[in-house]
C-alpha positions as CSV (number, residue, x, y, z in Angstrom):
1,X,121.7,106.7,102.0
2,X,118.8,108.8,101.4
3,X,118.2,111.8,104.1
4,X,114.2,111.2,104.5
5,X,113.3,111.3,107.4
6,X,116.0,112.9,109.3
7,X,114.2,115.6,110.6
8,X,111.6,112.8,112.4
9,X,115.1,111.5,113.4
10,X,113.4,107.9,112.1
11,X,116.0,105.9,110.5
12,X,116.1,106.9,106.6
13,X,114.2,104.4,103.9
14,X,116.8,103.1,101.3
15,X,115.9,104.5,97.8
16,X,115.6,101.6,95.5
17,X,115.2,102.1,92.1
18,X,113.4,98.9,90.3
19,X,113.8,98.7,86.4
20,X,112.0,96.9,84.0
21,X,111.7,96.6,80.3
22,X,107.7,96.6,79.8
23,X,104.2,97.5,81.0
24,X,102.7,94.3,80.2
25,X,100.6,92.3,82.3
26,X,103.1,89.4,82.8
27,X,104.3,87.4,86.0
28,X,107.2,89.6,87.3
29,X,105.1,92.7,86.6
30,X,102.2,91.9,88.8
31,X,105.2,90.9,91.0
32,X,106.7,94.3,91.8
33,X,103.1,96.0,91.9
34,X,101.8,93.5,94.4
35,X,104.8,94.5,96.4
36,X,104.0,98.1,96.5
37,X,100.9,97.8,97.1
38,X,101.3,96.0,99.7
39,X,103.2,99.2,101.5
40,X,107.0,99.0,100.8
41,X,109.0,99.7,103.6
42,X,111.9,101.4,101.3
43,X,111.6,104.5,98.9
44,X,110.8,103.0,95.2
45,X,110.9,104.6,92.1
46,X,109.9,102.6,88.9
47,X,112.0,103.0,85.6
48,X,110.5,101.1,82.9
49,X,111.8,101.1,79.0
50,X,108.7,102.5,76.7
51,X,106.2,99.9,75.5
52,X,103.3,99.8,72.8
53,X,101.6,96.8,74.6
54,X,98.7,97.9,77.0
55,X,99.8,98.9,80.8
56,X,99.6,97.4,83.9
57,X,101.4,100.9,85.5
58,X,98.2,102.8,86.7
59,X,98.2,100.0,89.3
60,X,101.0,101.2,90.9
61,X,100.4,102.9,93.8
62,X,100.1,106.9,93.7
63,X,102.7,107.7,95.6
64,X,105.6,105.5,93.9
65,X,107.0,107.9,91.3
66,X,107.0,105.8,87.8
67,X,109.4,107.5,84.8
68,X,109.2,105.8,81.2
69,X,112.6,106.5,79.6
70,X,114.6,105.0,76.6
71,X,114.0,103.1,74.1
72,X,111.5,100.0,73.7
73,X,112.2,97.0,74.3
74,X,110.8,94.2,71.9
75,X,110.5,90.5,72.9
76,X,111.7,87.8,71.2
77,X,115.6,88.7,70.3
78,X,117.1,85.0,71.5
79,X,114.7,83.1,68.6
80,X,114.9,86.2,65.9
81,X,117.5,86.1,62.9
82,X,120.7,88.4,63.0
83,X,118.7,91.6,62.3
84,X,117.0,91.3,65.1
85,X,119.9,90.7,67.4
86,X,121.1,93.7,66.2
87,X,118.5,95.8,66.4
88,X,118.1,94.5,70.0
89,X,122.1,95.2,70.7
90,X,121.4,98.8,69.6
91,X,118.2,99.6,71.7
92,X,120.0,97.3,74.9
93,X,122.9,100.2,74.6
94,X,121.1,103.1,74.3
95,X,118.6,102.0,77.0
96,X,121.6,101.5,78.9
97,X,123.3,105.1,78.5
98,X,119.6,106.5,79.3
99,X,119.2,104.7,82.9
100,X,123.1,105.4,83.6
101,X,121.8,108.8,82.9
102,X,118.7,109.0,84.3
103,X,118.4,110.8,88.1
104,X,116.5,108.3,89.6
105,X,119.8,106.0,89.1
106,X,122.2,108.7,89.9
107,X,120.4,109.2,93.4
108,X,119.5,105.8,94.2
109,X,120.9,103.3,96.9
110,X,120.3,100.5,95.5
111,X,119.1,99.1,92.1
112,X,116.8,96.1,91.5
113,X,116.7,94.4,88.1
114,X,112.7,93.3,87.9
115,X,112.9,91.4,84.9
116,X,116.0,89.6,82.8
117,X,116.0,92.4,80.3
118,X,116.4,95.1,82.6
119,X,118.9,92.9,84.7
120,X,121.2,93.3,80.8
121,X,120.7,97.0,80.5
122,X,120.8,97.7,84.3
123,X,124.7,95.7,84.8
124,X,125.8,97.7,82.4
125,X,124.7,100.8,83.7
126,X,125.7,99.7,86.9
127,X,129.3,98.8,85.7
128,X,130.4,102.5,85.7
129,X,128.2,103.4,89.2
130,X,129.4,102.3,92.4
131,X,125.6,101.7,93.2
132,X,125.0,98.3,94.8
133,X,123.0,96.2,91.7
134,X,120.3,93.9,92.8
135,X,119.2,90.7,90.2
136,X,115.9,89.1,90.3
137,X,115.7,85.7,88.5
138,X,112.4,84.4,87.3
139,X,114.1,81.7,84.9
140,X,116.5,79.5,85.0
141,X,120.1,80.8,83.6
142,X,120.2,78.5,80.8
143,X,119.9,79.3,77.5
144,X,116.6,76.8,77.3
145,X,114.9,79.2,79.9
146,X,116.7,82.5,78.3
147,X,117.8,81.5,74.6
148,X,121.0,81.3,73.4
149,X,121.5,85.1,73.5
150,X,120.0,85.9,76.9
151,X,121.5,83.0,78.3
152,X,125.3,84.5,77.0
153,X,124.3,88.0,78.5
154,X,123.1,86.6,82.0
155,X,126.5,84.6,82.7
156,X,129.0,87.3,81.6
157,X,127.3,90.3,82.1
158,X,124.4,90.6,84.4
159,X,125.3,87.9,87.2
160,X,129.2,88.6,87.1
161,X,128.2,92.1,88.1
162,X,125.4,91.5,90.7
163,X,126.0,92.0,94.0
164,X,122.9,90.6,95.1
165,X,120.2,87.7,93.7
166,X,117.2,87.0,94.5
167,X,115.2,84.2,93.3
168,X,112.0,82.3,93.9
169,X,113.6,79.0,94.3
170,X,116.7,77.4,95.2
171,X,117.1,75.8,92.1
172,X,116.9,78.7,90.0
173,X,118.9,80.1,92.3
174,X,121.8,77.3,92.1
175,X,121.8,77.7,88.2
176,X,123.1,81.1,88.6
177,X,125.9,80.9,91.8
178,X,128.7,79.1,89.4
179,X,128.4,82.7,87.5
180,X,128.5,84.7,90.6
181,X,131.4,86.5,92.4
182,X,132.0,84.8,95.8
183,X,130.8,87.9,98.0
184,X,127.5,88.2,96.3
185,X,124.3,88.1,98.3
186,X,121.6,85.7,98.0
187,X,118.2,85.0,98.9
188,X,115.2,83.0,97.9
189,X,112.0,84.3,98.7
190,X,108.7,83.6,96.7
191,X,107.4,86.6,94.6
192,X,104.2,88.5,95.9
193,X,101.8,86.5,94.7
194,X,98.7,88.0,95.7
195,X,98.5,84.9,98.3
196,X,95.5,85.2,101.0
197,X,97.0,83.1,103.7
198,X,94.2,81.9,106.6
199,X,91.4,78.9,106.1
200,X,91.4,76.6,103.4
201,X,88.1,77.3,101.4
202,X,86.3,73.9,101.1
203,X,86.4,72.7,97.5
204,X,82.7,73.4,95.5
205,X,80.2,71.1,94.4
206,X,80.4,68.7,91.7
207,X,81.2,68.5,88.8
208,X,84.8,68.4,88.6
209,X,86.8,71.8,86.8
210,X,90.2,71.5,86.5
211,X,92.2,74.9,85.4
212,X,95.7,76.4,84.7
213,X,96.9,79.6,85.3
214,X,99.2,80.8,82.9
215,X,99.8,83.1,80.2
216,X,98.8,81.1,76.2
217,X,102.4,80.1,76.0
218,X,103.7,76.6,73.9
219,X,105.7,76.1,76.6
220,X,104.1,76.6,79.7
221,X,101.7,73.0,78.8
222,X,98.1,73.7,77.6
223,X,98.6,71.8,74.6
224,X,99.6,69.0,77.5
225,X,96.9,69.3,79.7
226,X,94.1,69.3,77.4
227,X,95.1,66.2,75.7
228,X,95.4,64.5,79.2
229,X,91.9,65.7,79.8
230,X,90.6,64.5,76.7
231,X,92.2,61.2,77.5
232,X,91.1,61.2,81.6
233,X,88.1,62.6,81.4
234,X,86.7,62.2,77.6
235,X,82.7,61.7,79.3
236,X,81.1,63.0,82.2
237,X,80.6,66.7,83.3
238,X,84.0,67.4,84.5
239,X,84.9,70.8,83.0
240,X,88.8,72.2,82.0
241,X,89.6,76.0,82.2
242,X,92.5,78.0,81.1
243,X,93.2,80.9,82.5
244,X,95.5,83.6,81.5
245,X,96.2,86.0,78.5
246,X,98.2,85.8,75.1
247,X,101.3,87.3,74.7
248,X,104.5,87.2,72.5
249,X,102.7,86.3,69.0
250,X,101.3,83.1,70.1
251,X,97.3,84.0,69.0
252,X,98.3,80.8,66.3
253,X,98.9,78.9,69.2
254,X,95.8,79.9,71.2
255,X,93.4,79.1,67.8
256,X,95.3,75.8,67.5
257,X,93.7,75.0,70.8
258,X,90.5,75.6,70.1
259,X,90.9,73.7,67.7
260,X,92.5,70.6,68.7
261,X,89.6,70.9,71.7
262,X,86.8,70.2,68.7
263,X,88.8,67.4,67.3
264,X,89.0,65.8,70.2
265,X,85.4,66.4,71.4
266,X,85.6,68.5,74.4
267,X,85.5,71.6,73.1
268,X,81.9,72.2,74.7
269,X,83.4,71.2,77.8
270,X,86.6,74.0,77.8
271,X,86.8,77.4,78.4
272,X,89.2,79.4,77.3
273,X,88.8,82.7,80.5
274,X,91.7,85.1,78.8
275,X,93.1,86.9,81.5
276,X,91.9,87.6,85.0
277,X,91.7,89.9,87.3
278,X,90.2,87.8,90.4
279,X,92.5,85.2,90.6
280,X,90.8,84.4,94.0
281,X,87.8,84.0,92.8
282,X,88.6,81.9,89.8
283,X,90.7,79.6,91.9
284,X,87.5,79.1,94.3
285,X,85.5,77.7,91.3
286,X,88.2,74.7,90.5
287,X,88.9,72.0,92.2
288,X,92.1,70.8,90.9
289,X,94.6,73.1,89.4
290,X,97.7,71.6,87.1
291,X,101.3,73.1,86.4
292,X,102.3,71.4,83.4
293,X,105.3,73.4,81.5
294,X,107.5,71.6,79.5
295,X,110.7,72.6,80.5
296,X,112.2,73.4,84.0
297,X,109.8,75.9,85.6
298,X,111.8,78.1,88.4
299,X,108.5,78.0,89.9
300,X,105.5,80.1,88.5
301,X,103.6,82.3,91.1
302,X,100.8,79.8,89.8
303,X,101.8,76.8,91.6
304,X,102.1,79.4,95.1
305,X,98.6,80.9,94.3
306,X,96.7,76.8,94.2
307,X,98.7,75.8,97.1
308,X,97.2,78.9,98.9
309,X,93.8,78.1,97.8
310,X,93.7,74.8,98.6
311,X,93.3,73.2,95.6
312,X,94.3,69.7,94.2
313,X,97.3,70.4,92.9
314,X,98.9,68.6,90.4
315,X,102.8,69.9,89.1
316,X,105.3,68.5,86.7
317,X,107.9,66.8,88.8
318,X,111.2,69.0,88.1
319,X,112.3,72.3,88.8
320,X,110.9,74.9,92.0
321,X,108.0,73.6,92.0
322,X,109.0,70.5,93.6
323,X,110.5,72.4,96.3
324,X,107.0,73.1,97.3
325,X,104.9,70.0,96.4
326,X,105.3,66.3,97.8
327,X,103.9,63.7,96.2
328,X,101.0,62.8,98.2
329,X,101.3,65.4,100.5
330,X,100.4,68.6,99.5
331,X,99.9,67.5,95.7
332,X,100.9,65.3,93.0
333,X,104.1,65.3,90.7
334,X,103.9,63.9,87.5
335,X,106.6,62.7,84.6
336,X,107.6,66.6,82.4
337,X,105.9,66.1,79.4
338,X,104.2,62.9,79.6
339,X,100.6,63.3,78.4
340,X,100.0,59.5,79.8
341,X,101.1,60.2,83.4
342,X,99.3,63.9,83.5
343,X,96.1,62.1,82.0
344,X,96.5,59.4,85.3
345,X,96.9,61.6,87.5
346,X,93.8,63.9,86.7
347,X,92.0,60.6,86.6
348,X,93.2,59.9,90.1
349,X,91.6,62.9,91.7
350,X,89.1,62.6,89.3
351,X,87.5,59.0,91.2
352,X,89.0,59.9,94.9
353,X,87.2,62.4,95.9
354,X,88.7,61.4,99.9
355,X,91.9,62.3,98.0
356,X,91.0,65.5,97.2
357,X,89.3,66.6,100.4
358,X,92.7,65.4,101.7
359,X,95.2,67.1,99.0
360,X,93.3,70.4,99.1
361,X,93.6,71.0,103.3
362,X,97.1,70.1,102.5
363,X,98.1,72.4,100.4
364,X,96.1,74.9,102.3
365,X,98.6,74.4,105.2
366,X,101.7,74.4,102.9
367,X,104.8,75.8,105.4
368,X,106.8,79.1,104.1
369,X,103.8,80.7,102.2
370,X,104.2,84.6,102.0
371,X,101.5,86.8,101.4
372,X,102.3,90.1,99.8
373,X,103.3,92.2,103.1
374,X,105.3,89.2,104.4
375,X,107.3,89.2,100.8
376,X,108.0,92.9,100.7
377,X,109.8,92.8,104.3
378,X,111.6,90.1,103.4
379,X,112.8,92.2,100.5
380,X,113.2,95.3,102.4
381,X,116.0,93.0,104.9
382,X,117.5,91.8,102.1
383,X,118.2,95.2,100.0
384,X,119.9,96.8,103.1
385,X,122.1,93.8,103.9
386,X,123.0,94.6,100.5
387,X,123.5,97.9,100.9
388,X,125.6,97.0,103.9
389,X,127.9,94.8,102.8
390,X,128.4,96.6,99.5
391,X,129.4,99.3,101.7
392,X,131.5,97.2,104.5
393,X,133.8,95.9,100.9
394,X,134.4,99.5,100.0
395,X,135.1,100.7,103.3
């Protein structure tokens, strides 16, 4: 255990060191920064792998040390050819020897995987430490969630080794326990999601925008959502928004829907925001807001941020996200991948307008929302019960 704050005689801070693969702007980034900024009550130190996509680390707080080291780490290994496994193999072992190596590992009480491909290079490292290795999941560990590959490394590698998980829902969470030793720790508690928790905001004026937050991703449902629109809503005013940047290759995919929006006729009516900083203030402009990913979300700090908002709230009925929307409660579930049911239900809030005055001060009033301080003391109990029973087992 660290010795800060000895000579205060306050009880020292554990020393956590949280690893992750990239800089970019995605999900569990914004995750771990929220976190900090919200005032950590541990001692981080950030170890990220070297990246040539733009950087989300100046947002880090100044006083959380942050040490690039190793090797980059490109995306995309599980769908890639065997050259590209292999290339990946190489630069996952020599970004493993460089954290094993690296002081801020050495010194540390406790290390937290941020992302899945820091959990693979951090369980190795960790193999030949004694230091107590902490797992977040943000997927499901299945190989359609992680690819075949990532999939293989997060059963026998990364969760065998773990000696503590945390996840954002309890179904992600139940994917990964049959790969688990028996002792391991486990929590689920949402990731810092920038939530504002207080008084619903009252939904604007007509006329009707519907959004998604999300990174321009196949998977996570665009493609879905504006053909439901198109179907739903095909006259009128009402207005569709995506929000959220490209990543991973998939600029094809973002000029595909631009173009599918001019053949079928909306495209005047769509806007296409790229990413945002003001997620607030974005969200206080819609009035319904759709989840809509095609396979099994774990949850998406998305569907957290509209419940927290207050907006009509519309999810696809499988995964973590139905652990935190009823059907007429707080929102609306619809049938994964069904364009039909997606377009009835956006037609349904469309013409109730009592509905969504109701739906919104629901999901307003959602139980277990976190904001960011909440989140990062749940964390900070969770990494020293860690510590603590990693240390009770060795005696």
């Amino acid at each position: 255990m660290s010795t800060a704050g000895a000579a205060t005689g306050r009880a020292p801070r554990t020393r956590v060191l949280h690893l992750g693969h990239s800089s970019a702007a995605g999900g569990a980034e914004f995750a771990l920064i929220r976190m900090l900024q919200a005032g950590a009550p541990w001692s981080p130190v950030v170890l990220v792998a070297p990246t040539s996509e733009p950087g989300v680390l100046d947002r880090i707080p100044s006083e959380v040390p942050v040490r690039v080291n190793g090797v980059r780490q490109p995306s995309g290994v599980s769908g890639g050819g065997p050259l590209l496994v292999a290339d990946a193999a190489l630069r996952l072992v020599a970004q493993t020897i460089a954290t094993r190596l690296h002081p801020a590992f050495r010194t540390a009480d406790l290390v937290d995987a941020n992302t899945t491909r820091s959990a693979a290079y951090g369980a190795l490292a960790a193999r030949t430490s004694r230091v107590p290795f902490v797992v977040h999941l943000r997927d499901m560990a299945a190989p359609e969630a992680l690819g075949g590959v990532g999939a293989a490394i997060m059963r026998r590698v990364v969760l065998p080794r773990a000696d503590g998980v945390v996840s954002d829902t309890q179904a992600t969470l139940d994917s990964a326990r049959p790969f688990l030793r028996r002792d391991a720790r486990t929590a689920v508690i949402p990731s810092a999601s920038g939530l504002t928790i207080g008084e619903p905001r009252p939904l604007p004026e007509s006329p009707l925008v519907i959004g998604m937050l999300a990174r321009i991703d196949p998977w996570k449902g665009q493609a879905q959502l504006l053909e439901a629109f198109a179907r739903a809503l095909a006259d009128g005013e009402a207005r569709l928004q995506f929000a959220g940047d490209v990543f991973f290759g998939h600029e094809e995919y973002l000029d595909g829907l631009r173009r599918r929006a001019v053949e079928l006729g909306v495209a005047d009516r769509v806007d296409f925001l790229g990413h945002v900083d003001d997620v607030d203030g974005v969200l206080g402009t819609w009035h319904v807001a759709v989840q809509a990913s095609t396979r099994p979300e774990p949850l998406g700090q998305n569907v957290l941020q509209y419940l927290a908002a207050g907006r009509v709230v519309i999810v696809a009925d499988e995964g973590g996200p139905t652990e935190w929307v009823a059907h007429g409660v707080n929102g609306l579930r619809t049938t994964p991948r069904d364009v039909g049911a997606l377009a009835d239900a956006l037609r349904r809030v469309a013409e109730d307008e009592q509905l969504r005055a109701r739906l919104a001060a629901a999901a307003a009033a959602t139980p277990g929302l976190l904001d960011d301080a909440a989140v990062a003391r749940a964390h900070a109990e969770f990494y020293a019960d860690v510590v603590a029973h990693v240390r009770a087992r060795r005696g």
